[in-house]
N, C-alpha and C positions, 0 to 999 in steps of 0.2 A: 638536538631538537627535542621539544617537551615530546613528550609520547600524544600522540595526537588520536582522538575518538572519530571513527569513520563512520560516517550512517548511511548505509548503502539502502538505495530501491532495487526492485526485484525486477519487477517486468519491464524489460527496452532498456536495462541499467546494466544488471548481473544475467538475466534469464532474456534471451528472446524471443521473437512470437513463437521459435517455432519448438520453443520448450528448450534451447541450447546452451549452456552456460560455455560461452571462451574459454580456451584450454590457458589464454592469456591472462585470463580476468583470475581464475584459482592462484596461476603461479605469481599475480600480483599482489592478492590477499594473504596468501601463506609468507610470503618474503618482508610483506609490511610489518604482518603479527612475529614474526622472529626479529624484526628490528624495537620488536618495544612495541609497536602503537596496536589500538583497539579497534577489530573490525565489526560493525554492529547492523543488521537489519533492518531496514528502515523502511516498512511495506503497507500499502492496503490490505493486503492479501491478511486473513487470517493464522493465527499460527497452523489449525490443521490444515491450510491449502498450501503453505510454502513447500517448493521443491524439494523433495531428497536429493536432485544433485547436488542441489547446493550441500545442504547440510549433511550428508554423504562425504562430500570432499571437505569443507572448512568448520572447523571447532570456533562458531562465531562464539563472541565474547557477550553478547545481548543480541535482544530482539526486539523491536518495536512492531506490533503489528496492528492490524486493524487502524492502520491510521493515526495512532496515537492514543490507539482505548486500551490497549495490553502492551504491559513493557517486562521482559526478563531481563536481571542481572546477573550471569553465572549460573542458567539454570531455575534461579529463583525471582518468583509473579515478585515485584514490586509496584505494581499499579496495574488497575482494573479499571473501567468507567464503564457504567451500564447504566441505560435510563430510566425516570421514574416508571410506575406502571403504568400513570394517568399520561404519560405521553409516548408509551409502549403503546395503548390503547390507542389512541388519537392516530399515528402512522397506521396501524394496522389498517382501522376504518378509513382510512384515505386510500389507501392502495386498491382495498378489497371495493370500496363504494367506487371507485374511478374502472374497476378492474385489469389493473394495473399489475402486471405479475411483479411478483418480489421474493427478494430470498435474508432471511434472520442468520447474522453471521458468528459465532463464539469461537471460542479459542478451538474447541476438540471437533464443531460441524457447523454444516448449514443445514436449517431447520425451515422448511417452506411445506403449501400442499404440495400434497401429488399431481395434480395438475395443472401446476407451474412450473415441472421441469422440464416437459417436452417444449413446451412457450418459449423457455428461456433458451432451452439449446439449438431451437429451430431460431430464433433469430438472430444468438450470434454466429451460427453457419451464414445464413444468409447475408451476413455482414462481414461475409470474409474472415471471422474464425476456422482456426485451425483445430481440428478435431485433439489434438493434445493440449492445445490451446483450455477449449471445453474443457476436457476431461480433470484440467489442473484446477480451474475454477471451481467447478461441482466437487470436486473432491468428496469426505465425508458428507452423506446426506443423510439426514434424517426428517421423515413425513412425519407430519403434524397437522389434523384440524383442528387447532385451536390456536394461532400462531400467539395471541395475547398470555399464553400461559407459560411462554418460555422465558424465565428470568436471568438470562445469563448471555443477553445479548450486547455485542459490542460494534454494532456497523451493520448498515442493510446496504443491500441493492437493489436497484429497480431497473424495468425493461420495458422496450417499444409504450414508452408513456405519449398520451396524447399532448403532454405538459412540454413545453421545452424548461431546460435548466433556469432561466431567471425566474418562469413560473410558477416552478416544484417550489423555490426560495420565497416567494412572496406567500403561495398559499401555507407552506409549512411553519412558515413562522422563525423567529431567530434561535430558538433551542436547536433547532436541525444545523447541521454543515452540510451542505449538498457543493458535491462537486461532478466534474465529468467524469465518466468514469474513464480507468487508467491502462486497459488494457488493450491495447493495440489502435492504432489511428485508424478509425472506423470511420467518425468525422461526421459521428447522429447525434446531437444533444436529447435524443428522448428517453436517454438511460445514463445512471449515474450512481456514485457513491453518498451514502450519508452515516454522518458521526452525530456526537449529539454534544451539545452544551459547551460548544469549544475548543471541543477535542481535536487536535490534527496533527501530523508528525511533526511541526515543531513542537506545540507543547510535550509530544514525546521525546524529544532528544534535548529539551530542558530538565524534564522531570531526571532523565536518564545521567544527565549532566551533575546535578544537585545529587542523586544518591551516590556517583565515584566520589565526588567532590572537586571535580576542575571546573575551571571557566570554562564559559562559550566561547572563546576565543583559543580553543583547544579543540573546536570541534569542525568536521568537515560534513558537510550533506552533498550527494552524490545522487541524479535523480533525472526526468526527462520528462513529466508531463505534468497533468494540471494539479492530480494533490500531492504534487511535493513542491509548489510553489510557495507554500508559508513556508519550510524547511530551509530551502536556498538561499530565500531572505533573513531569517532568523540566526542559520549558523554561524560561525565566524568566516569560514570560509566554504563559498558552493560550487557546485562542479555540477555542469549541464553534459549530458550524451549530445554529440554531434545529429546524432539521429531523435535529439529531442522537440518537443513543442516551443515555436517560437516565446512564446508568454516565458516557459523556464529558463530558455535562454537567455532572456534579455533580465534575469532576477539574478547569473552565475556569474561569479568571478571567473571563472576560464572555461572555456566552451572545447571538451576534448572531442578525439575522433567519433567513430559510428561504436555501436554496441561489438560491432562484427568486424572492428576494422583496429581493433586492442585498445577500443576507448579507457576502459579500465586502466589496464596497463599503462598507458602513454598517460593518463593523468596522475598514476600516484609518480610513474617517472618526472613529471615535470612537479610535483609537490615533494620530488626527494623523500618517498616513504622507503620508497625503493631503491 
């Protein structure tokens, strides 16, 4: 078998709500990567908000994070994407004129006021976050009144908006990607992810693709909610969590078990990584 590129999601894929990596999903990663093939990151999450267990237990091979705005090979940034400042500005004042809490995401923090983090923590509790849950989101924080002045942004998030999701998209305009957000089935569209200018994890696991030098038809995406739905359809081949969002399911080539039930596991067993 060609050595095949794994592009794993984090939350409800590798990591559960309730911060748990499968003891099944590591011994599937490690046995793949000792057979040849590339196990690689494939997350909303910021680089400083991913798991240390994960990375803790597995010497991943790349990173795609922020959705497609930061890609590592080995260690080393091969692609950055951050937006201009005239449309850094323009989101800013949307959020702030709507009062709309939000948070500025980069590779090393997340940069928000200070009084949008008790907003943001008080609502994903009330929406049935888990307190590690939080704690892995907020990760690095750093306060800033001047959110416009931070230039090393790669992805925002937004909460308890009075907009639902098709609305954020019509008023923002088509430089934004506004998705739902991805962290746990809450089932509120008034908060959600945004990248910018067409950014999104398949364009990262193209870019990611083009710097080894294989084809797409070498590559697997591995994913369960709403932005990893361009990834499933883009890869060569997609793998939905049984425990994932109908929409990704119906975009997978094979629909494995639950996160918690050796989804991992049982899907590289039936893709013979393993």
């Amino acid at each position: 078998m060609n050595t095949k590129y794994v592009f794993l999601d984090v939350d409800g894929t590798l990591v559960n709500f309730n911060g748990e990596v499968p003891e099944s999903a590591i011994r599937a990663l490690t046995e793949a990567q000792s057979n040849g093939h590339k196990m690689i990151l494939c997350t909303g999450r910021q680089k400083s908000q991913i798991y240390s267990c994960l990375t803790d237990n597995i010497k991943f091979d790349g990173i795609v994070a922020s959705a497609g705005a930061y890609i590592e090979l080995d260690g080393k940034v091969i692609f950055a994407s951050r937006p201009t400042k005239e449309k850094l500005d323009f989101i800013v004042d949307f959020f702030e004129d709507n009062d709309i809490p939000f948070c500025l995401q980069t590779d090393h923090a997340i940069y928000l006021r200070e009084e949008n983090l008790p907003r943001i923590c008080d609502f994903m509790r009330e929406r049935g976050s888990t307190e590690v849950l939080i704690e892995s989101v907020i990760g690095n924080v750093v306060f800033t009144d001047n959110p416009k002045a931070c230039d090393c942004v790669e992805k925002m998030a937004y909460y308890n908006s009075p907009f639902m999701i098709d609305e954020i998209r019509k008023l923002l305009g088509d430089y934004f990607h506004v998705v739902g957000y991805s962290l746990g089935k809450i089932g509120n569209a008034s908060y959600g992810e945004i990248t910018f200018a067409g950014i999104n994890k398949a364009t990262g696991i193209q870019k990611f693709m083009e710097a080894v030098g294989a084809p797409i038809s070498d590559s697997i995406a591995v994913g369960d909610s709403e932005n990893d739905l361009e990834m499933l359809e883009f890869a060569g081949y997609s793998v939905c969590m049984g425990n994932g969002y109908e929409k990704a399911k119906a975009r997978a080539d094979l629909i494995t078990t639950d996160i918690d039930d050796d989804g991992i596991y049982n899907a590289f067993k039936h893709l013979k990584l393993i």
